[in-house]
N, C-alpha and C positions, 0 to 999 in steps of 0.2 A: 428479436433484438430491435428495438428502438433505432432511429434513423441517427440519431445524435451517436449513441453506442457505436452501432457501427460502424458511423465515419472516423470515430475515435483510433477504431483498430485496423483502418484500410493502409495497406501494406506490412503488417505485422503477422508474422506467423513465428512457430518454435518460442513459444512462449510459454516456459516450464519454471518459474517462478516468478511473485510478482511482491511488489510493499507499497502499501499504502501508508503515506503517514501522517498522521494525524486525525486518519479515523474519518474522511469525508469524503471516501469514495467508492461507499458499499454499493450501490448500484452496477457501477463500470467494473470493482471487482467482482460482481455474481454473473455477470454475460463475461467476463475474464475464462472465471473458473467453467461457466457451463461450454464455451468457447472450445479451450485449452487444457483443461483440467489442471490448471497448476498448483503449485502449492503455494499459499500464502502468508506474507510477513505483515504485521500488523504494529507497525511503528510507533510506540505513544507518546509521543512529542506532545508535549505541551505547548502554546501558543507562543513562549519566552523562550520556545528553544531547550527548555529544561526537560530529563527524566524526573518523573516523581518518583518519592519511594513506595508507593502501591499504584495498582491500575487505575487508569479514569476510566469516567463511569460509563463509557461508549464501550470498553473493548467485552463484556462479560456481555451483552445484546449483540454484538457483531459478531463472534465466534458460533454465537448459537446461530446466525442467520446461516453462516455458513456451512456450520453440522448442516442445516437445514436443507441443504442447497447437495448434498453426499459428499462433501468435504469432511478426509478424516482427520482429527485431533492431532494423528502424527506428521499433516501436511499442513496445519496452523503454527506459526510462530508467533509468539509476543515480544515484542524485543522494547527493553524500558531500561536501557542500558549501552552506552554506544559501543560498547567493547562486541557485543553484540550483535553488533550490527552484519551482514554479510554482502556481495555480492548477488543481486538478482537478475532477470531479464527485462521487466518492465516496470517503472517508479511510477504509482502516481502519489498526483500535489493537486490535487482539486478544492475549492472553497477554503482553501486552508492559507497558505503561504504563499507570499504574494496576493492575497486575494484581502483577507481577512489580517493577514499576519505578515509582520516584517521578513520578508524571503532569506536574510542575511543569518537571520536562527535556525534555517536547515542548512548551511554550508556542510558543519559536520557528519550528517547523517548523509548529504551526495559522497562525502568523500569516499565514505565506506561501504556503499550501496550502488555503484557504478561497476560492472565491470567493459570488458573493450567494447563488446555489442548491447551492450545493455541500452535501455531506449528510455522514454520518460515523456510522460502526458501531465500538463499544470495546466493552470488558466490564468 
């Protein structure tokens, strides 16, 4: 693990699901999964806040990273739909929102992606 990684994750433990969204934090999510083994949600937030009506062209490369990585199919979600959306243990928002992107276009997605200990890494 990388010195940046994991100061990411000092003081975190019982972390049994995670969502990245926006698709820009495959790194931090593969020392996640090799960490924790959680299961992962792969958020496809568009830059405007928007779901599209098909995948962007990040998530069919990220999933296979993760097959790659002994992550099975049945512990990958894609969620391109806020209804969708569920409760995890750890959010990240890396290069994306706030960073790159107006932070006020993932409101909806914290709302439905937090639960009481749920935790969250951004930059």
């Amino acid at each position: 693990m990388t010195g940046r990684t994991a100061s990411l994750f000092d003081g975190l433990s019982g972390i049994e699901s995670l969502a990245d969204i926006g698709g820009q934090s495959g790194d931090v999510v593969a020392e996640a999964v090799a960490r924790w083994d959680c299961a992962v949600t792969l958020v496809d937030l568009r830059a405007d806040g928007s779901f599209g009506a098909g995948e962007s062209d990040w998530v069919g490369p990220y999933r296979k990273r993760l097959a790659s990585l002994g992550l099975g199919p049945e512990r990958i979600r894609v969620v391109s739909r806020r209804e969708d959306l569920r409760p995890v243990d750890l959010v990240l928002n890396l290069s994306g929102f706030g960073d790159a992107w107006r932070i006020r276009h993932m409101a909806p997605v914290l709302e439905r992606c937090f639960h009481s200990d749920s935790r969250m890494i951004l930059d």
